[in-house]
C-alpha positions in Angstrom: 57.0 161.6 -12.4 55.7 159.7 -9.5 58.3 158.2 -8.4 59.3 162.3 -7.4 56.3 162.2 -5.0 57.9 159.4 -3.1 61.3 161.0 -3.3 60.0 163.8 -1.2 62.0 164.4 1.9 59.5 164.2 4.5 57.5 160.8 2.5 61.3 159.6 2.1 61.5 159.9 5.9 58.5 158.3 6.6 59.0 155.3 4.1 62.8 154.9 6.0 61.2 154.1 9.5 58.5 151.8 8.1 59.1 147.9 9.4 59.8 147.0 6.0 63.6 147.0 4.3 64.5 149.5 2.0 65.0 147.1 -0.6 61.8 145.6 -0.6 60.7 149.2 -0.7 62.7 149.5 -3.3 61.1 146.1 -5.1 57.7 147.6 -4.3 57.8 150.6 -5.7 59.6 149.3 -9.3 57.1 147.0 -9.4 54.1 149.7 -8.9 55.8 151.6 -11.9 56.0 147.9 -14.2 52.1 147.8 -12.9 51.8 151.0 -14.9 53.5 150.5 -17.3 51.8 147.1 -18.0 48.5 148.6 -18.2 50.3 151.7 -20.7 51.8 149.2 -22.7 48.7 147.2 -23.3 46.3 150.2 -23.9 49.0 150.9 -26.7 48.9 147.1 -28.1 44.8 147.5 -28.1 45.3 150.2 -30.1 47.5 148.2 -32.2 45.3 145.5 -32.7 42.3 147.7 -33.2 44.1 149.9 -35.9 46.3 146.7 -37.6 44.2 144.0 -37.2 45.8 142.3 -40.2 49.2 142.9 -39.1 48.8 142.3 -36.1 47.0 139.2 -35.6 49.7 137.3 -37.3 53.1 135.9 -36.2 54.8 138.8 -37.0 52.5 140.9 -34.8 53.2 138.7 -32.1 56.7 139.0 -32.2 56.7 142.6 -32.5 54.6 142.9 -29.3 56.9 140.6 -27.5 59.4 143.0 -29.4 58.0 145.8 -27.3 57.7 144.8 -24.1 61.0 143.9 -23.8 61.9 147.7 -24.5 59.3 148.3 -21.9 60.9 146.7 -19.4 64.3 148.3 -20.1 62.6 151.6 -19.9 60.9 151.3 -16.7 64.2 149.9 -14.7 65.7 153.0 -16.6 63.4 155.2 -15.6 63.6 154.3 -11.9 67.2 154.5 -12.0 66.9 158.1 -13.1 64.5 159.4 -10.0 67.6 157.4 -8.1 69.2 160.6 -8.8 67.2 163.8 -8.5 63.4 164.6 -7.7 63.4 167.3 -9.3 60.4 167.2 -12.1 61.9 169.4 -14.6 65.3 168.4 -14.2 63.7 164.2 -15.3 61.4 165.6 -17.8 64.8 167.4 -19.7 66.5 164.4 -19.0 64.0 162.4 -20.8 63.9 164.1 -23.5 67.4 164.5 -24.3 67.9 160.5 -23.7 64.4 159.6 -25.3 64.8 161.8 -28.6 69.0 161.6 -28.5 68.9 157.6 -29.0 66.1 157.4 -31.3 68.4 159.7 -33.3 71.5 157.6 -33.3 69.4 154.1 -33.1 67.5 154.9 -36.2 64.2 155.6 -35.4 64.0 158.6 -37.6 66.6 157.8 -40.3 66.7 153.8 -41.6 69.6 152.2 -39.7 70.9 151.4 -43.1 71.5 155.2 -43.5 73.2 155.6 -40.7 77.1 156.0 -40.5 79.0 152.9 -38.9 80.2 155.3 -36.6 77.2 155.9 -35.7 76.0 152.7 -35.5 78.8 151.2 -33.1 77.6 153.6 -30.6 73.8 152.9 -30.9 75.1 149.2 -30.6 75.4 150.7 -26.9 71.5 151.2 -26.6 68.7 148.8 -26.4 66.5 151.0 -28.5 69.1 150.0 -31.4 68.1 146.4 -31.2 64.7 147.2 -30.6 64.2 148.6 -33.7 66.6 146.3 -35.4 64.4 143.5 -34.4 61.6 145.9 -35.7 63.4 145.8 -38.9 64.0 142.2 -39.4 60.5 141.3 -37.9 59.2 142.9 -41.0 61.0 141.2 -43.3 60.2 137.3 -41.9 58.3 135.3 -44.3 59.0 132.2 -42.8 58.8 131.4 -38.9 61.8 128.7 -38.4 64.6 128.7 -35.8 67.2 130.5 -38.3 64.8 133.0 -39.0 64.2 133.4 -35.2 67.3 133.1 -34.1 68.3 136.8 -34.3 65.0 137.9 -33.1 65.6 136.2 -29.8 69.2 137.2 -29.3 68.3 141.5 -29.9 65.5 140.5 -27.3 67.7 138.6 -24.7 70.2 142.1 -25.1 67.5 144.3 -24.2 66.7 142.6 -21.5 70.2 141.7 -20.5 70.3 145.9 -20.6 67.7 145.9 -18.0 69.0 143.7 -16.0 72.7 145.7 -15.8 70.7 148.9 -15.1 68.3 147.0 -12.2 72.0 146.3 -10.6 73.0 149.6 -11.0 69.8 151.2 -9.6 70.1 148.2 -6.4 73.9 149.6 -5.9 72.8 153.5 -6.2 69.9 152.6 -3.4 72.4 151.1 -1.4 74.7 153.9 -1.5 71.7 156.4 -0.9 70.6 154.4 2.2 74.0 154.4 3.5 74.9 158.3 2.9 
């Protein structure tokens, strides 16, 4: 919702003439929102640790923590992409929603994954919260920490991020189009 603010027409305007590109504008302002979320994202692990001390001071704790800031990462580039589009807060806040609640639907996030349909599955294979919680899943059920064991873990991680980085190219393209219209 603050990326709206800077989507403004007349701040827009202002931010165009300023002696800096508009793609380190760009890299400024994505990096303000991952400053954000950073400081979200580790309120939410303190909590974590303060509620599931057990759990989480282990090295499955620290895997689902790594686990979680990869999501993190895909959600702010996603996020960003999305004010690419409209600054219209209601119009983001629906969209949200719908992609927030839709994909924890078809990923699993209220129904076990091993419920779900393989329909259903091979189109949550087309969203990183899928392999989030898939990594969620198999996190849980590592007893011992060896590179078979890890293997997996690492791969679901490297997709989500891989995500992230498709949807950062997308969002530099989109600016790039926006700067030239």
């Amino acid at each position: 919702m603050i990326m709206v603010s800077f989507n403004e027409e007349k701040i827009k305007r202002r931010n165009l003439v300023a002696p800096i590109s508009y793609q380190s504008m760009n890299r400024q302002l994505l990096l303000g929102n991952y400053t954000v979320g950073f400081l979200i994202w580790g309120l939410y692990v303190l909590f974590s640790f303060i509620l599931y001390p057990q759990a989480m001071f282990s090295y499955n704790g620290l895997l689902l923590v790594i686990n979680s800031i990869a999501l993190m990462i895909f959600i702010q580039v996603f996020s960003f992409l999305l004010t690419k589009f409209t600054s219209n807060r209601e119009i983001l806040s629906g969209i949200g929603n719908v992609i927030g609640l839709g994909s924890s639907f078809l990923c699993g996030a209220f129904v076990p994954q091993s419920m779900l349909s393989p329909f259903v599955i091979s189109i949550a294979k087309f969203l990183p919260p899928y392999w989030f919680i898939k990594n969620n899943n198999e996190i849980a059920k590592i007893a011992q920490f060896n590179l078979d064991s890890l293997n997996p873990i690492l791969i679901n991680i490297i997709i989500i991020l891989a995500f992230a980085l498709v949807v950062y190219i997308i969002t530099q393209l989109v600016a790039k189009w926006q700067l030239k219209r």
